[in-house]
C-alpha positions as a printed NumPy array, in Angstrom:
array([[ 73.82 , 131.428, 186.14 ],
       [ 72.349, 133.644, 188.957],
       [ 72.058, 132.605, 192.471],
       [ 68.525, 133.79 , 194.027],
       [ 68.258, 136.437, 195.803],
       [ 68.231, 136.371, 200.196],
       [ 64.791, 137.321, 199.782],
       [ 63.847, 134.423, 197.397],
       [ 65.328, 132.045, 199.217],
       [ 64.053, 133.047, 202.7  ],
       [ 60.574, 133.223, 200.773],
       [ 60.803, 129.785, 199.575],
       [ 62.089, 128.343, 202.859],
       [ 58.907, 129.735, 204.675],
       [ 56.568, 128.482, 202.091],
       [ 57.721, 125.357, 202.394],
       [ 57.363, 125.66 , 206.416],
       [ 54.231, 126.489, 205.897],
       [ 53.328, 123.419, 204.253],
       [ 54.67 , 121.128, 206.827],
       [ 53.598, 122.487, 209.295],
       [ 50.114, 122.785, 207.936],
       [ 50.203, 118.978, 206.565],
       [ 50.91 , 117.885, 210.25 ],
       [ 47.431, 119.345, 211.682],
       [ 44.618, 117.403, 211.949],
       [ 41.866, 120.118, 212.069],
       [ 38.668, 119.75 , 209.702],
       [ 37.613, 123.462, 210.012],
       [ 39.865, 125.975, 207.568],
       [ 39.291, 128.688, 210.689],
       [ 40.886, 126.699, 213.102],
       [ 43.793, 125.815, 210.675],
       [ 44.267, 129.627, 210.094],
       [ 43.946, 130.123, 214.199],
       [ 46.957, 127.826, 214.793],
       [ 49.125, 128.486, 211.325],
       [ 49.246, 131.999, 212.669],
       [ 49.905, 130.945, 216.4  ],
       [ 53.221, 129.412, 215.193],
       [ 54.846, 132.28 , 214.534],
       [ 55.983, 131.538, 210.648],
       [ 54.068, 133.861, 209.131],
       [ 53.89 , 138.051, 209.611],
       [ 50.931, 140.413, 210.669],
       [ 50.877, 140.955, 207.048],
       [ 52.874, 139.662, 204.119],
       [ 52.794, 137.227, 201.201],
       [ 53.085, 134.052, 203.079],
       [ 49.022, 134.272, 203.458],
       [ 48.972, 133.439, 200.25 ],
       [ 50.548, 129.785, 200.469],
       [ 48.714, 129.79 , 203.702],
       [ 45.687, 129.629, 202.131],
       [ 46.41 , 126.879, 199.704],
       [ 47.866, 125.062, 202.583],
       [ 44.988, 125.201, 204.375],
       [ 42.253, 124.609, 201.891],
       [ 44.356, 121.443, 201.063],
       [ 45.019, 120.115, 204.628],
       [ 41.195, 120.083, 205.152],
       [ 40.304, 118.847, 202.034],
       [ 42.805, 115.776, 203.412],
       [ 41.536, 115.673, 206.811],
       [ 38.169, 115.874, 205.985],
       [ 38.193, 112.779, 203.758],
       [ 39.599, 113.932, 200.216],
       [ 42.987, 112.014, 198.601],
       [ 46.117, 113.877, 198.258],
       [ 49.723, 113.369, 198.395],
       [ 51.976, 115.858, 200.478],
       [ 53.908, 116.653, 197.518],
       [ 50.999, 118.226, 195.782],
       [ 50.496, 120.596, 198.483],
       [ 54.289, 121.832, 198.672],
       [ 54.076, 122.329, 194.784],
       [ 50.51 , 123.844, 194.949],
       [ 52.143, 126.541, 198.454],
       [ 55.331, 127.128, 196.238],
       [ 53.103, 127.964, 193.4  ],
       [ 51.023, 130.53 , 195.4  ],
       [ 54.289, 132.178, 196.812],
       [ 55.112, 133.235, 193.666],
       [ 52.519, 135.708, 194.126],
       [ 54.281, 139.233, 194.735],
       [ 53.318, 141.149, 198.225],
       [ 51.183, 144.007, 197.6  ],
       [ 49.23 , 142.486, 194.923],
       [ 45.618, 143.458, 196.395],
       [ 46.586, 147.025, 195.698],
       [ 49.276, 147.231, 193.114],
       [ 47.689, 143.935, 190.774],
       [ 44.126, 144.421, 191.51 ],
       [ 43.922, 140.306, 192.812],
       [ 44.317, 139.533, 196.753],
       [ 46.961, 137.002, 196.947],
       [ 44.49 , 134.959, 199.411],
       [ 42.05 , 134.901, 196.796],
       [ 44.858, 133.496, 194.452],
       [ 45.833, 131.196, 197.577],
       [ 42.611, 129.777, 196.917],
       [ 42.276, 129.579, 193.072],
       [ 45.949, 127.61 , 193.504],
       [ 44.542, 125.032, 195.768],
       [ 41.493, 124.69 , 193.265],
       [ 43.342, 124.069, 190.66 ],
       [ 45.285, 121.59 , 192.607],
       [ 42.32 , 119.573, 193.909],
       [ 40.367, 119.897, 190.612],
       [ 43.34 , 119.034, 188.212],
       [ 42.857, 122.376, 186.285],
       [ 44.777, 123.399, 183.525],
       [ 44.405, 126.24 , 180.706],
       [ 42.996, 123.464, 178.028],
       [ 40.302, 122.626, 180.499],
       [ 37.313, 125.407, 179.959],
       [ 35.201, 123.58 , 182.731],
       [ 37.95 , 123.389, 185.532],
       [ 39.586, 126.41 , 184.362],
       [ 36.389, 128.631, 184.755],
       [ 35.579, 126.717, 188.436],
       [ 38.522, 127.968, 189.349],
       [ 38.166, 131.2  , 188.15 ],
       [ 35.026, 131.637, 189.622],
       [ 35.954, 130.445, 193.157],
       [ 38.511, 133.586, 192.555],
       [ 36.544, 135.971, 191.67 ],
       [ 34.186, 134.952, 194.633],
       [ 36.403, 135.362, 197.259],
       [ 37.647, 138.458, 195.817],
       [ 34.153, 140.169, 195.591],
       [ 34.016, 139.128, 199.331],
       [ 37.333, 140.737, 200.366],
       [ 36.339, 143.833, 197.952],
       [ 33.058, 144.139, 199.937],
       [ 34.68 , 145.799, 202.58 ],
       [ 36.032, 148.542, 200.93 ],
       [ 38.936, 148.646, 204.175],
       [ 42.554, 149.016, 203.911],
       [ 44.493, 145.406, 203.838],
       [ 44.297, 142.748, 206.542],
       [ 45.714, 139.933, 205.823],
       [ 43.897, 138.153, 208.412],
       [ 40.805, 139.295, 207.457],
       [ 41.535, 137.996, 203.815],
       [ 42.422, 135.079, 204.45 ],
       [ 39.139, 134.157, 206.801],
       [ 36.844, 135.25 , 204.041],
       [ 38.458, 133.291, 201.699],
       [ 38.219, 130.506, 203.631],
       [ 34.642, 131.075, 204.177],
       [ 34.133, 131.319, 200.565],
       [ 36.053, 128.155, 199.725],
       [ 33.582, 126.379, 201.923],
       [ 31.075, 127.942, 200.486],
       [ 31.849, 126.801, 197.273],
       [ 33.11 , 123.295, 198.19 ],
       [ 30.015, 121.301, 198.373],
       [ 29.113, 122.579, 194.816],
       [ 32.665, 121.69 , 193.3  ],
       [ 34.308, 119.166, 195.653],
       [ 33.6  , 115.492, 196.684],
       [ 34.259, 116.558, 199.932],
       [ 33.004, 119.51 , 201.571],
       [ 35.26 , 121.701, 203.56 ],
       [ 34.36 , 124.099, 206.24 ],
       [ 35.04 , 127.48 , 208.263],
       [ 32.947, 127.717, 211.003],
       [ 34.633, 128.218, 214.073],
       [ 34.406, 131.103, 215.772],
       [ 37.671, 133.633, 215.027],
       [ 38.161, 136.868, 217.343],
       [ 41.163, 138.61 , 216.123],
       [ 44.307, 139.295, 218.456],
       [ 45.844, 141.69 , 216.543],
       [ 43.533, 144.587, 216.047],
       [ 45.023, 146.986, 218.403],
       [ 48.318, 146.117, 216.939],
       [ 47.168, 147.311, 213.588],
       [ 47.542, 151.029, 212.422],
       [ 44.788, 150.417, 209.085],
       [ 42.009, 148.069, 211.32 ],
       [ 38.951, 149.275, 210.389],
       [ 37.672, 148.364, 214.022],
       [ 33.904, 146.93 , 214.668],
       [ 33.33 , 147.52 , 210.408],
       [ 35.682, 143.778, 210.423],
       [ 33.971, 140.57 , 210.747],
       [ 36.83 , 139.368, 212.989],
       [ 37.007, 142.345, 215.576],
       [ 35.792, 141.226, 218.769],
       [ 32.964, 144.241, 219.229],
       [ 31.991, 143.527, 215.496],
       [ 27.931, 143.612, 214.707],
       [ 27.167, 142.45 , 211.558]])
């Protein structure tokens, strides 16, 4: 028997953070979830913890806007998108927000790979929010994922959830002089952005 690695373990401890931490907001809007998730401090500029981010967040509204689900199902569904390596929008050809999404999909929707129906909802809502982030045709942001695939995930809620979520507040990015690939005013989130 193996012990995991440092990096596994510090992984898993974050994701599960994440979760918590998430669970405890009371926001409706999946912008203002994202605002404050990132405020905290638990997750990097860039890195693989927006991809249980996303699931977090897509669940935690779907709660506080009205929907049914235990806490348990989101730690499983955030421990399920963590397994998604770092890098995967450029080495994998899949955004692991996009995946973020599709795990939080499959949560809410009971999905499973008998289910053609669920299975292809799920799919779609993937493939959605990864034409969005492809759009852009910019370096990665993990921000900037994240925010369009919470857009799209509202999008796509009132056509495939009882309970529609949204992302409508307004989001100026903080970090953009921080950032040595921002693609400036060409992001939706840059403050001088015309679009």
């Amino acid at each position: 028997m193996s012990l995991p690695s440092d990096e596994s373990w510090c992984s898993r401890r974050t994701a599960l953070q994440i979760a918590r931490q998430c669970w405890q907001l009371q926001d409706r809007d999946m912008l203002a979830l994202l605002q404050r998730m990132r405020g905290l401090g638990l997750v990097p500029m860039h890195g693989p913890e927006h991809h249980g981010l996303v699931a977090a967040i897509v669940l935690t509204a779907y709660r506080n806007a009205g929907g049914e689900l235990a806490e348990q199902a989101v730690t499983e569904t955030v421990l399920r998108a963590n397994s998604i390596p770092g890098g995967s929008c450029g080495k994998l050809g899949i955004c692991g927000a996009a995946v973020g999404l599709g795990t939080a999909l499959a949560t809410l929707l009971d999905s499973s790979p008998l289910d053609g129906q669920k299975r292809a909802l799920v799919q779609q809502a993937v493939c959605q929010a990864t034409e969005s982030i492809a759009s852009l045709n910019a370096p990665r942001c993990c921000q900037r994922e994240c925010a369009l695939t919470l857009r799209v995930a509202a999008e796509l809620s009132e056509k495939i959830l009882p309970v529609r979520l949204t992302a409508k507040q307004s989001y100026d990015c903080v970090q953009f002089e921080l950032c040595d690939e921002c693609v400036g005013q060409r992001c939706l989130l840059h403050p001088e952005h015309h679009g």
